[in-house]
C-alpha angles and dihedrals in degrees: 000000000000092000084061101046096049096046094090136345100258088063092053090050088050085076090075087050088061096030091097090066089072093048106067088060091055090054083065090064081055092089102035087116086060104036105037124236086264094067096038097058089044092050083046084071094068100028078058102052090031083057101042089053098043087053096051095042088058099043085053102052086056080056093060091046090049098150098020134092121242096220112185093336113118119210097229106061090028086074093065119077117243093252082058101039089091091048093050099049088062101053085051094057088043090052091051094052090050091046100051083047096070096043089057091043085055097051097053085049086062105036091049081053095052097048094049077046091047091229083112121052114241111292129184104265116192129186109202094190137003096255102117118253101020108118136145133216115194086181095058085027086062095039097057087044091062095036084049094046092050106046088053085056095045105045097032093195135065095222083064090044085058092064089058097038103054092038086066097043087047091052092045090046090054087044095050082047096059099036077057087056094050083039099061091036093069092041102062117263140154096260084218092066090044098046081051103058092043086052092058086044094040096054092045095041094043085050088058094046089055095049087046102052102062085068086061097106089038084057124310094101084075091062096051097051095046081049089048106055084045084062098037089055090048091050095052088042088050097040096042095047089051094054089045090051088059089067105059108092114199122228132199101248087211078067096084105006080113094056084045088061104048091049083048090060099039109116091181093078120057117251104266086194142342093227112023115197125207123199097213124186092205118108099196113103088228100044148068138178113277091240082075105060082039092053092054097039123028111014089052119343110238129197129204148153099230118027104204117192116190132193117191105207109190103211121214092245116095095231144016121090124215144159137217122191138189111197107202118221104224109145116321099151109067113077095260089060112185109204124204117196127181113190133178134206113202108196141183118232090246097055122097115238099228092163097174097058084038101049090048086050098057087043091058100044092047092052089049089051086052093239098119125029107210098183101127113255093227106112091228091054105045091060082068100039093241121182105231122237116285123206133185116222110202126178114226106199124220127181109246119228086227094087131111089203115175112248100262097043095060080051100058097040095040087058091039089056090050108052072048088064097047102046121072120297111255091247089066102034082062101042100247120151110245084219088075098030126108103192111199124191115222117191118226121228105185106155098018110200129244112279109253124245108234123183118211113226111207095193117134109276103239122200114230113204121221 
């Protein structure tokens, strides 16, 4: 075999030529989220066998050709009698569609852990039934149905689809190789034995690049744009949400728990909400982003009973869901009580933020466990034992105008506040119903510019007719 390959250079490039055999078997890894490992490797069994025998078969019917040209015969449907040819096409269609199942079904896995990563922006995630893993995405749906469409229009034929095609699996193969070095790295092991076994998947799958590349201009350059602009959009997502990160300064919330409590005890404003919910990007149990204590006291005054602050902390573990609270002693004791609750979700990637089912959950446990006492503070409604009103206070973002931003930075975060405009509204990214939720714009001063020297001018002021 290497004698032949290296024996010219049309028998290395026919490397590229073989390489989708081996592509058909990868889409099978596709839906490893969904399946599980344990019922890959024991439909590997059969794949396995299924493959072995389709390749011989087909090796064995050229045999049988030695001297003659093929023409416009394909292997593998001149293998099936004519009685069977109908039978067979069929199979083959109904192979495609499972196959590019898997790939779709894979592409909504890894989008859905983008956007709990914020390497995505916030797409629409359903989940048509509770079984886990199976989620749906309409935006990337949507988005593979155009690119498919029109690659079908662009290429024509399927022989100029394959140079596209096995550009992108090689690529993937060489990605999933070095996230297993880094892998095994963190794991422990002897570097030596690691070097070794990159060394056996670099050489096969370089090979592979190399036969590939010289497709690039019959198709492949098709695979590195479309991987481009995905790169391009994680890297605005990534870079944007890190400037805006900067931006959130954090506050003791001990800071103003007493100015909670004297709004809390104001008769003169009307009661905004009887439990007040705050949507905070601070991950300290003791702290929240200034916006918040703004928000209360300064942009509208709001007055409540119990004052809630929740942080939603995505782990970096796909599933298990969890909550931490801190319940702050201000003054629960007089007879106009002002509670002040933190609470914390700590979610996998893969869990879906549904903040409305979780936060009444909390609610109820902690009332269970006797920690919180719900019952409203209004005198006719107590006699009833009546829960009080909850709302859900969320921030929406928006870059100012009042900002001296490089070239390059306004980029970055004009395009980042679009995609933000064109994925889903948080309300609706985190489950709340839009009935209970105050959405207030904030507007974001990243780079503010210097203050303008003005020089008053005390002359008379003189009317001018018209």
């Amino acid at each position: 075999m290497v004698q032949f390959l290296s024996s010219s250079r049309e028998s290395f490039v026919l490397l590229g030529a073989v390489f989708l055999c081996t592509t058909g078997a990868e889409a099978l890894y596709s839906d490893l989220g969904h399946c599980g490992k344990k019922n890959v490797r024991t439909g590997w069994i059969f794949v396995k066998t299924c493959l072995l025998a389709n390749y011989f078969g087909q090796g064995a019917w050229l045999l049988t050709l030695n001297g003659q040209t093929l023409g416009d015969q394909r292997p593998f449907f001149g293998v099936m009698p004519d009685w069977f040819l109908p039978v067979g096409i069929i199979i083959a269609t109904c192979a495609t569609i499972i196959a590019s199942q898997a790939v779709i079904s894979g592409s909504f896995t890894l989008v859905s852990e983008g956007i709990r990563l914020h390497l995505f922006p916030k797409f629409t995630v359903k989940f048509p039934s509770n079984i886990k893993g199976q989620i749906y995405i309409p935006a990337v749906n949507q988005a593979l149905l155009i690119g498919c469409i029109g690659m079908v229009l662009y290429f024509r034929e399927s022989a100029k689809m394959e140079a596209a095609y096995g550009l992108a699996i090689t690529i993937a193969m060489l990605m999933t190789s070095i996230l297993l070095f880094h892998y095994l790295k963190f794991r422990g092991w002897n570097m030596i034995i690691v070097w070794g076994i990159m060394l056996v998947f670099f050489t096969v799958e370089s090979s592979f690049l190399f036969a590939n590349l010289t497709k690039f201009m019959h198709g492949g350059f098709f695979t590195v744009m479309i991987a481009s602009l995905v790169v391009a959009l994680m890297y605005i997502c990534y870079r944007g949400g890190k400037i805006s990160k900067k931006m959130v300064n954090p506050v003791k919330i001990e800071s103003f728990t007493q100015k909670l409590k004297a709004l809390s005890q104001d008769t003169t404003l009307p009661k905004y909400s009887t439990h007040l919910i705050y949507l905070s990007k601070v991950k300290k149990d003791d702290e929240v982003e200034s916006l918040i204590p703004h928000s209360i006291l300064q942009k509208r005054p709001k007055r409540a009973d119990f004052y809630w602050f929740v942080n939603v902390n995505t782990t970096d573990q796909p599933y298990g869901a969890s909550y931490s609270k801190q319940i702050l002693d201000v003054d629960q004791e007089s007879a106009t009580r002002i509670d002040v609750v933190f609470v914390r979700f700590n979610l996998g990637f893969r869990v879906e933020p549904r903040l409305n089912i979780m936060f009444r959950s909390v609610v109820q446990d902690m009332v269970k466990r006797k920690e919180i006492d719900i019952v409203s503070r209004y005198k006719s409604l107590q006699r009833v034992n009546a829960m009080g009103d909850f709302r859900f206070v969320i921030f929406r973002r928006y870059l100012s105008n009042d900002n001296d931003l490089r070239p390059s930075e306004k980029l970055i975060m004009d395009a980042y506040f679009l995609l933000n405009r064109l994925a889903v509204s948080n309300q609706e990214y985190f489950g709340l119903d839009t009935s209970n939720v105050l959405v207030e714009n904030v507007p974001l001063i990243i780079a503010p510019p210097q203050s303008y020297t003005l020089e008053r001018d005390d002359s008379p002021f003189v009317r001018t007719t018209p």
